[in-house]
C-alpha positions as CSV (number, residue, x, y, z in Angstrom):
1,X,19.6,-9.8,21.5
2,X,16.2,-8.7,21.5
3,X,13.8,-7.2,18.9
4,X,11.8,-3.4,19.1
5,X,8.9,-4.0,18.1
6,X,5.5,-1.6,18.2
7,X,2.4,-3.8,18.6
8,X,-1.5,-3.9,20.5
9,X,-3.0,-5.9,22.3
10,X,-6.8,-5.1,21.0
11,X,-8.5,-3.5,18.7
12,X,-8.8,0.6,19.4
13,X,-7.5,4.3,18.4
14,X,-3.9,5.2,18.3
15,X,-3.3,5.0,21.7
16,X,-3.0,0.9,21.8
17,X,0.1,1.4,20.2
18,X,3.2,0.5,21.9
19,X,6.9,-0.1,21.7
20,X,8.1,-3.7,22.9
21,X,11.1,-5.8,23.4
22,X,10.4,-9.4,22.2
23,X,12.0,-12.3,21.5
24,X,13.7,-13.1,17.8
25,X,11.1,-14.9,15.8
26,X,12.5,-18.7,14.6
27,X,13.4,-18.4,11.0
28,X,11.0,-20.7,9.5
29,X,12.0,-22.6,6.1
30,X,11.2,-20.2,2.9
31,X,12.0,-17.3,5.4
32,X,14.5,-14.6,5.5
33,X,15.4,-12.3,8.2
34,X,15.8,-8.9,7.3
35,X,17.5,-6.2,9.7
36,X,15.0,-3.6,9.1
37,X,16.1,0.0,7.7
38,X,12.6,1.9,6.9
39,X,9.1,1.3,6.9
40,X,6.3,2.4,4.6
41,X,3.0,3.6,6.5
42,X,-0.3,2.4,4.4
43,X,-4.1,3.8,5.4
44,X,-4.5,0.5,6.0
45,X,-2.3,-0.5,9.0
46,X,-4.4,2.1,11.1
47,X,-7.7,0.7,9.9
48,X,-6.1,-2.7,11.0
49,X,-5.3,-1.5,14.3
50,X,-8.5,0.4,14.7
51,X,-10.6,-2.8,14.0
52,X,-12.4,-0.7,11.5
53,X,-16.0,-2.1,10.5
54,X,-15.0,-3.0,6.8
55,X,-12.1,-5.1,7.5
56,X,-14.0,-7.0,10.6
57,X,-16.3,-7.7,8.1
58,X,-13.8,-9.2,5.6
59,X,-12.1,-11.1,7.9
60,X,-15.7,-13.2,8.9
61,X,-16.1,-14.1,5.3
62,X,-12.4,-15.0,5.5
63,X,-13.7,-17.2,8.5
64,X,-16.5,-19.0,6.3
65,X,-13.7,-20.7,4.5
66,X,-12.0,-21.7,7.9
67,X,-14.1,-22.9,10.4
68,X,-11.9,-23.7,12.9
69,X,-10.7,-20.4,13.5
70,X,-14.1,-19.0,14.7
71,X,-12.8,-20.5,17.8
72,X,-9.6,-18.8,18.0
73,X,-9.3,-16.7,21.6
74,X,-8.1,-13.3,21.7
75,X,-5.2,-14.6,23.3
76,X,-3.8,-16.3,20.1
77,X,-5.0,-13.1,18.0
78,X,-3.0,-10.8,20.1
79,X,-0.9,-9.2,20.0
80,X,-0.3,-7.9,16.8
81,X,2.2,-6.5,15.0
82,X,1.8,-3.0,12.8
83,X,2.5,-2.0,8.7
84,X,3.4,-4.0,6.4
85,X,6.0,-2.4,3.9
86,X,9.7,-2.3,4.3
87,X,12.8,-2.2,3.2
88,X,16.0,-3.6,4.7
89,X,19.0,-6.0,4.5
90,X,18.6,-9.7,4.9
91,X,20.8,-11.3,7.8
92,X,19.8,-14.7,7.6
93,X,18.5,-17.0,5.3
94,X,16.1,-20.3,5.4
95,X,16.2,-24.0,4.4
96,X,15.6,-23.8,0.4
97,X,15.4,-20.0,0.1
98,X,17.4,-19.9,-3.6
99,X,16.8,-16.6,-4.5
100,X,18.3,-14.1,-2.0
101,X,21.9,-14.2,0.4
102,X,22.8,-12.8,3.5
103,X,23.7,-9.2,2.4
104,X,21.2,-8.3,-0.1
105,X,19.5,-5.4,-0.2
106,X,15.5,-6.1,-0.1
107,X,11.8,-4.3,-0.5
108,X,8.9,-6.4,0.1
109,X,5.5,-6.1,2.0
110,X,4.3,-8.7,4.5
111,X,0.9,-10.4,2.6
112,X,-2.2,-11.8,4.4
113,X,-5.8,-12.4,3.5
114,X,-7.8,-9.6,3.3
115,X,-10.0,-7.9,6.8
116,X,-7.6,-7.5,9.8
117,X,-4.5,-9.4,8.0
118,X,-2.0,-11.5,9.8
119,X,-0.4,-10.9,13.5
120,X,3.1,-9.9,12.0
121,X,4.0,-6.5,11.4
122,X,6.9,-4.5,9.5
123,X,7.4,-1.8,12.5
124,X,10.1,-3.6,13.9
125,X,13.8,-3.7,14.2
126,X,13.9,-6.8,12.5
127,X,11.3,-9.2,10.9
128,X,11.1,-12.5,9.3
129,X,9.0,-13.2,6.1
130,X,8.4,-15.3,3.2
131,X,10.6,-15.4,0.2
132,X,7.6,-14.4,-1.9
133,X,7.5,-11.4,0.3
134,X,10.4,-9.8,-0.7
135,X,12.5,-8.5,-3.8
136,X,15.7,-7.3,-4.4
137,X,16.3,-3.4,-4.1
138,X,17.9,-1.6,-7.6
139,X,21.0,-0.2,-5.9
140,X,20.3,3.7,-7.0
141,X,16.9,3.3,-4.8
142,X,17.5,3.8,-1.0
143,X,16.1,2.1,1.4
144,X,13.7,5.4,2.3
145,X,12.2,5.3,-1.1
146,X,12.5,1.2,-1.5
147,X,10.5,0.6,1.7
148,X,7.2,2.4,0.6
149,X,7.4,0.2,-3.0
150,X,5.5,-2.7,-1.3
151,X,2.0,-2.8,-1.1
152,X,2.2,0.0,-3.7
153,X,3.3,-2.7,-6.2
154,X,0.9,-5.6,-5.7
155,X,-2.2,-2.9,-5.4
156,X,-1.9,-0.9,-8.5
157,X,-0.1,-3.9,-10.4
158,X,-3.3,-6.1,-9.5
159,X,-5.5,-3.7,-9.6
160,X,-4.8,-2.6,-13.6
161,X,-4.3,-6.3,-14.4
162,X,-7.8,-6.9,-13.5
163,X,-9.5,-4.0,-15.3
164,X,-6.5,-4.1,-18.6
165,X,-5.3,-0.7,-18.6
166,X,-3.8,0.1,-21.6
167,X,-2.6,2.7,-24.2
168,X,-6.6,3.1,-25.9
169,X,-8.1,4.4,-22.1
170,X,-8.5,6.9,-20.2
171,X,-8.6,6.3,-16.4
172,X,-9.6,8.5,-13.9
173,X,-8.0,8.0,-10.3
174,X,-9.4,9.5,-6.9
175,X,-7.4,9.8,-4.0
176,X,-4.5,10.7,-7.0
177,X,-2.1,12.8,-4.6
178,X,-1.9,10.1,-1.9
179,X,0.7,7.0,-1.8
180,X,-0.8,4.8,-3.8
181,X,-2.4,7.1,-6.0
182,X,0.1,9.0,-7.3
183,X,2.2,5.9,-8.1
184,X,-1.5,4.5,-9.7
185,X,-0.9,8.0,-11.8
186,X,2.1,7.3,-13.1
187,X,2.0,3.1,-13.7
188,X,-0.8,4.5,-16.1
189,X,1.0,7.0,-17.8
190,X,3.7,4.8,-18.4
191,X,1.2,2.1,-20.0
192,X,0.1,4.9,-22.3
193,X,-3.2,5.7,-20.6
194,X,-4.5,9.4,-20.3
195,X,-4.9,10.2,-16.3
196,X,-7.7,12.0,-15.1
197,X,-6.7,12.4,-11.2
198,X,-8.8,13.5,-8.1
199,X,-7.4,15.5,-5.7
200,X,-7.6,19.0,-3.7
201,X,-6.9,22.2,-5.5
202,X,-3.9,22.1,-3.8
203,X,-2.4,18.9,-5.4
204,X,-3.2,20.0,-9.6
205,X,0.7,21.5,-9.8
206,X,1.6,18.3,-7.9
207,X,-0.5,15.9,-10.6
208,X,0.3,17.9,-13.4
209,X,3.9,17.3,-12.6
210,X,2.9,13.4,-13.1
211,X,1.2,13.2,-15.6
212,X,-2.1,13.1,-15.0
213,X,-5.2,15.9,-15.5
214,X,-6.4,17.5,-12.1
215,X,-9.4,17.9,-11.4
216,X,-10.7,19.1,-7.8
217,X,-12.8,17.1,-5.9
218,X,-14.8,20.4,-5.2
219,X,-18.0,20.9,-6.7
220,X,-19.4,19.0,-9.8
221,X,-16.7,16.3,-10.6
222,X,-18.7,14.7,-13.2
223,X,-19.4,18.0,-14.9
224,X,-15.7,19.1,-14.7
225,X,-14.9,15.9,-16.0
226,X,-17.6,16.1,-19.0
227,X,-16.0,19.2,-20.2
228,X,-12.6,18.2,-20.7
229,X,-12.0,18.3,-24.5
230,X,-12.3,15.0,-26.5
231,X,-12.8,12.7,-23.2
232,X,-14.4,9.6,-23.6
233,X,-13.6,8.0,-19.6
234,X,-13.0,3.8,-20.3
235,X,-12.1,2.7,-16.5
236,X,-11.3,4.3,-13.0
237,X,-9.2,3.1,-9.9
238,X,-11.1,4.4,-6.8
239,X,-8.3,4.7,-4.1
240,X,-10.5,6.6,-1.3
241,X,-13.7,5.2,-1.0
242,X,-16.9,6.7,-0.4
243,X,-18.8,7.8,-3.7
244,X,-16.3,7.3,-6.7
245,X,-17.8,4.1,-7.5
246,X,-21.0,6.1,-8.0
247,X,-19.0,8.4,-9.8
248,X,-17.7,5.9,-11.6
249,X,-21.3,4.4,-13.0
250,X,-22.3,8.1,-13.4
251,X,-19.7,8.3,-16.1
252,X,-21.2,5.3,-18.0
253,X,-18.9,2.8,-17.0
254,X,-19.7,-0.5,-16.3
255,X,-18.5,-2.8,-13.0
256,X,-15.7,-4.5,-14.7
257,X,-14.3,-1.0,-15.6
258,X,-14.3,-0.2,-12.2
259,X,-11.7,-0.7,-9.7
260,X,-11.9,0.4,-6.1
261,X,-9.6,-0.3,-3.0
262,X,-12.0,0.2,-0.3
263,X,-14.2,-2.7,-0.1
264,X,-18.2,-1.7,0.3
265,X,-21.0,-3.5,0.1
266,X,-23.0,-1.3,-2.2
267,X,-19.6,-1.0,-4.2
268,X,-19.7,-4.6,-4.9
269,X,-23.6,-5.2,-5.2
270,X,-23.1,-2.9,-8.1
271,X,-20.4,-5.0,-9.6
272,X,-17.3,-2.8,-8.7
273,X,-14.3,-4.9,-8.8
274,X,-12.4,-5.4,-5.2
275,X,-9.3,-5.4,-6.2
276,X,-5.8,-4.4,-5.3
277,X,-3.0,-7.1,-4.2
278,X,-5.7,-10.3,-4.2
279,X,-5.1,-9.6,-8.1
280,X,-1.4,-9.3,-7.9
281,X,1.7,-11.4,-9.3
282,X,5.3,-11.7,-8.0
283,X,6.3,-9.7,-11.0
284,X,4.3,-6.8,-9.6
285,X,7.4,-6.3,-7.7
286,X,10.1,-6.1,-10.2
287,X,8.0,-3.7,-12.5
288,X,7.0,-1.1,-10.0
289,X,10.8,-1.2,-8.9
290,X,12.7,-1.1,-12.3
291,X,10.1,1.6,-13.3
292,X,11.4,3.7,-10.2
293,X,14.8,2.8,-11.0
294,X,14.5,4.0,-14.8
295,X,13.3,7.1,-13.4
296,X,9.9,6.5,-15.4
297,X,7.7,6.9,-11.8
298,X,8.9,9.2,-8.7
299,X,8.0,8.6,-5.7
300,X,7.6,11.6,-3.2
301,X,8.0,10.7,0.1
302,X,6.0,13.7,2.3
303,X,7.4,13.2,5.7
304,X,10.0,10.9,7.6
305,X,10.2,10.1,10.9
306,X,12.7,8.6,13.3
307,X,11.8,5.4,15.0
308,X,9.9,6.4,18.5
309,X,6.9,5.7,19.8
310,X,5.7,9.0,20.0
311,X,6.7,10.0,16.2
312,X,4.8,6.6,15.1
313,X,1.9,7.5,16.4
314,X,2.1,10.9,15.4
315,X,2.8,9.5,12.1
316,X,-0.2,7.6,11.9
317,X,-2.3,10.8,13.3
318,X,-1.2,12.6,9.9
319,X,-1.4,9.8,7.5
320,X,-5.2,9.3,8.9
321,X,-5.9,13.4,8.3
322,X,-5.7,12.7,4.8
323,X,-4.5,15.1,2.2
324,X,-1.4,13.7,2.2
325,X,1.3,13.9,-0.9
326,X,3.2,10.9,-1.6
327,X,4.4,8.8,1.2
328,X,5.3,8.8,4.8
329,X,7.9,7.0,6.1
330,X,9.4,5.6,9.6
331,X,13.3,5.3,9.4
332,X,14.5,2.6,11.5
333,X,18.2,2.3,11.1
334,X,19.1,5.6,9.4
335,X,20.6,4.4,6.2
336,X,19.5,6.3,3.6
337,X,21.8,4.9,0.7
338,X,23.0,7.1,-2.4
339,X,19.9,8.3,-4.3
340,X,17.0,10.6,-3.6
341,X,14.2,9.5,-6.1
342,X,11.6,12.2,-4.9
């Protein structure tokens, strides 16, 4: 039986997408095969696809540590899968896989180097990955909510290890609607931290509902910041890019109380920490997860859409709009399980 997958063949906009029928990948040892229920969409899987400038750049320093693969032809580079998070059941197992059985019920992301990331992709109707990649799913989380837990996991759980959030800070967080931001919103709050978060107007109900303090990205930020009462900013987690990490220094922070997503040279020259899942542990997993299961973080899923090639790409139009609340969502299999956690 063959697999759906949606893949490309080079490097472009939207339009290189496309739905195939391949082959079952061999289940390597470590490996488990999971049928594939739902997938998470990230900013990132578009900028993969895209080639975007940043991530090219990444992945020639990546290069610098691996000669040999300056040779590579785009033959063996293509093609590529797309996304990375899901959730699913595992049908299969490997030689000395210990943890997991067929049955189980599974989250996990799929984890390359950073820049343009590995050829395989979660947007498929089944997919096989690493042991390490995957972790059970709480049974009152469905697999709707369960697949966008991935990369959300690793990047906020990595990216507060490196700059020691904790119950003396306060944090502000741009980009604090989106995926990753609001569940960077909440991870704080539940660490003790006061949240300042950066979003539109139009998100402050949604971030207040959180946790966190809104603040529009309109106008002044530092000066709206400056007059909240009794605010003394200790670190920030820039989740969007552009001029936070100026912000960020603006404030009086230093580098290592900096954390950004979106990898810039000027960022770094300045001593902003890259961070996100290079910082991560297995454990990032089990936190994020047992904190959604406890009820302690929500995750708001904003849109879900059926597996088609036309609704992934439209998808991926949205997501790359911006402004989005919470996650998006492509449902593969249509099993939704019992709970609704958003």
């Amino acid at each position: 039986m063959t697999v759906k997958a949606v893949q490309f063949h080079r490097f472009s906009n939207i339009d290189v997408l496309e739905l195939a029928e391949v082959e079952p990948e061999p289940l390597k040892e470590n490996q488990v095969r999971v049928k594939v229920a739902a997938v998470g969409l990230n900013p990132v899987d578009y900028k993969i696809f895209e080639g975007v400038k940043q991530l090219r750049m990444l992945s020639r320093i990546m290069k610098l540590r691996h000669p040999s693969k300056w040779f590579e032809k785009a033959s063996s580079i293509f093609p590529r899968g797309v996304a990375r998070d899901f959730a699913g059941t595992i049908i299969e197992v490997g030689e000395n896989v210990n943890q997991f059985s067929v049955g189980d019920r599974v989250f996990g992301t799929i984890i390359s180097a950073p820049g343009l990331g590995s050829k395989r992709g979660a947007l498929a109707t089944e997919i096989c990955v690493k042991e390490t990649e995957v972790a059970s799913l709480p049974s009152n989380i469905d697999f709707l909510h369960g697949s966008v837990l991935g990369v959300s996991s690793l990047t906020v759980g990595g990216a507060f290890r490196k700059i020691d959030i904790g119950t003396k800070d306060t944090i502000v967080i741009s980009g604090a609607s989106g995926g990753i931001g609001s569940i960077a919103v909440q991870y704080a709050v539940s660490k003790g931290a006061r949240v300042i978060g950066i979003a539109s107007a139009d998100n402050a109900d949604y971030l207040r509902s959180i946790g966190a303090i809104p603040i529009s990205y309109q106008g002044s930020i530092k000066e709206k910041i400056q007059e909240l009462s009794g605010t003394t900013v200790t670190k920030m987690l820039d989740c969007y890019g552009g001029g936070y990490v100026t912000l960020g220094f603006q404030l009086g922070l230093r580098g290592d109380q900096i954390a950004t997503l979106v990898p810039s040279p000027s960022a770094i020259l300045k001593g902003a920490q890259f961070t996100g899942p290079r910082h991560s542990q297995y454990d990032d997993f089990l936190t994020l997860s047992e904190l959604v299961s406890k009820g302690e973080i929500s995750v708001h899923l904003d849109k879900i859409y059926p597996f088609s090639l036309p609704e992934i790409k439209e998808a991926y139009k949205d997501l790359e709009k911006g402004h989005t609340r919470g996650k998006r969502v492509i449902e593969i299999q249509g099993e939704r399980g019992r709970k609704e956690n958003g």
